[in-house]
C-alpha positions as CSV (number, residue, x, y, z in Angstrom):
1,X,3.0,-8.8,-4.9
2,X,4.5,-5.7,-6.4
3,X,1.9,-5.1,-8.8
4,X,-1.8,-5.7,-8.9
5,X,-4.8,-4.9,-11.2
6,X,-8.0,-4.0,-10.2
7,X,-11.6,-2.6,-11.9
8,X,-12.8,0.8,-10.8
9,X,-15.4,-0.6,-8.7
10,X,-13.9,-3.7,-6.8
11,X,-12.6,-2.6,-3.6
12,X,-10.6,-5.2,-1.4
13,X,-7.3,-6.0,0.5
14,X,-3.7,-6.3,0.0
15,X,-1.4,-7.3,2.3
16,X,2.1,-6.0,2.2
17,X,4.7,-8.3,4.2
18,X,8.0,-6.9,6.0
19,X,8.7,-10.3,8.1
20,X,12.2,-10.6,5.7
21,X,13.3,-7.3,6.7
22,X,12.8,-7.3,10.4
23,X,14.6,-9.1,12.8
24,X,12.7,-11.8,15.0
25,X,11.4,-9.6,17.7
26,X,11.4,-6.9,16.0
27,X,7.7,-5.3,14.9
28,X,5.9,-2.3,13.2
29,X,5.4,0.0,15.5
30,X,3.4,2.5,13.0
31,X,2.9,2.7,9.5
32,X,1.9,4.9,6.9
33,X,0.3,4.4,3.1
34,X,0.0,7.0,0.3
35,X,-1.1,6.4,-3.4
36,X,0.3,8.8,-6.0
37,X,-1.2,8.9,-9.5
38,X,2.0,8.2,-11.5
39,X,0.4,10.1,-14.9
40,X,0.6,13.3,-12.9
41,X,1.9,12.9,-9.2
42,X,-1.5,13.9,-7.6
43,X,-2.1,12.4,-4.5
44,X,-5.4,10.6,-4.5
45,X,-4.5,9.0,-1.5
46,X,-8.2,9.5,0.4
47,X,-9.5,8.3,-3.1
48,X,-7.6,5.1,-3.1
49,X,-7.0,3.9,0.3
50,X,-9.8,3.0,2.3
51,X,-8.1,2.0,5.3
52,X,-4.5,0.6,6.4
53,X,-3.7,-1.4,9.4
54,X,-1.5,-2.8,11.1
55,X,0.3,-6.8,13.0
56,X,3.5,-7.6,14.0
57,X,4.9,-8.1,10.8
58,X,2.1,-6.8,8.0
59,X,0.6,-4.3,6.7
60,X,-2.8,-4.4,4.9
61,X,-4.3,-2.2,2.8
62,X,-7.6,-1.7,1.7
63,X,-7.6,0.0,-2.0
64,X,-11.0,1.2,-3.5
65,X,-11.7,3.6,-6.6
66,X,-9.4,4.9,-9.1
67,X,-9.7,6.1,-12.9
68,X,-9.8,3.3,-15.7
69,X,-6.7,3.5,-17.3
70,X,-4.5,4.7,-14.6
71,X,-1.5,3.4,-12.6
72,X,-1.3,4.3,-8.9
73,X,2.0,3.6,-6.6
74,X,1.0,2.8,-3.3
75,X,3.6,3.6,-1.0
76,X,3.5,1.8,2.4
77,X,6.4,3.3,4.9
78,X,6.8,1.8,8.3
79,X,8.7,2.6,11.8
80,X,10.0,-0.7,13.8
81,X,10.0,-1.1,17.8
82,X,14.5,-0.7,17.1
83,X,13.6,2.3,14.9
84,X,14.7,1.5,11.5
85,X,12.8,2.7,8.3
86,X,11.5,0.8,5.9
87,X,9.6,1.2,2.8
88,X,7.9,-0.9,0.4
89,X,5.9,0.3,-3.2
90,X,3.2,-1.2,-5.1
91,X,1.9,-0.7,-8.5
92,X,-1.9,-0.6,-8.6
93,X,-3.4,-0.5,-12.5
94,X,-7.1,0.0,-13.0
95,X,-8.4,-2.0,-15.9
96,X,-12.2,-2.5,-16.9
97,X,-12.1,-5.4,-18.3
C-alpha cells in the first residue's frame, strides 16, 4: 500500500513491509517515521503518527489526525542488522467523506 485515505477522525494502523528488500536473516534493527504535509512541507509528524514499531521484517504505523483536504507523505526509514539503508514513502489523503 503506497497510498491510503483516511477521515480526520479515524485513527488506525498501517503496516509497511521491507521482507523483499532484506536478505533472509537480515532484520530492522531501528526505524524511523516522519509525515510531511506535502501543501507546504511542515512537519506534522507528532500530529500524525501516533506511534511506530517495530518486527523482524515490518514496520507499523499508527496514523491519527490530519486536516480535511490534505495529503501527508509518511516516510518510514530503517537501519538493518548488515547496515544497509532503506526507505519506503506513503501517501496519506484525508477525505471526509
Amino acid at each position: 500500500m503506497d497510498r491510503f485515505t483516511k477521515q480526520v477522525s479515524e485513527e488506525f494502523v498501517v503496516t509497511t513491509d521491507f521482507s523483499n528488500d532484506l536478505s533472509s536473516s537480515e532484520t530492522i534493527s531501528s526505524a524511523t517515521v516522519s509525515a510531511i504535509r506535502l501543501s507546504d512541507g511542515g512537519d506534522l509528524t507528532s500530529d500524525i503518527i501516533e506511534f511506530s514499531q517495530k518486527s523482524a521484517k515490518k514496520v507499523l504505523v499508527g496514523v491519527q489526525n490530519g486536516s480535511n483536504g490534505e495529503l501527508y507523505r509518511i516516510a518510514i526509514k530503517i537501519q538493518t542488522s548488515l547496515g544497509y539503508k532503506f526507505q519506503k514513502n506513503l501517501t496519506m489523503k484525508v477525505q471526509e467523506r
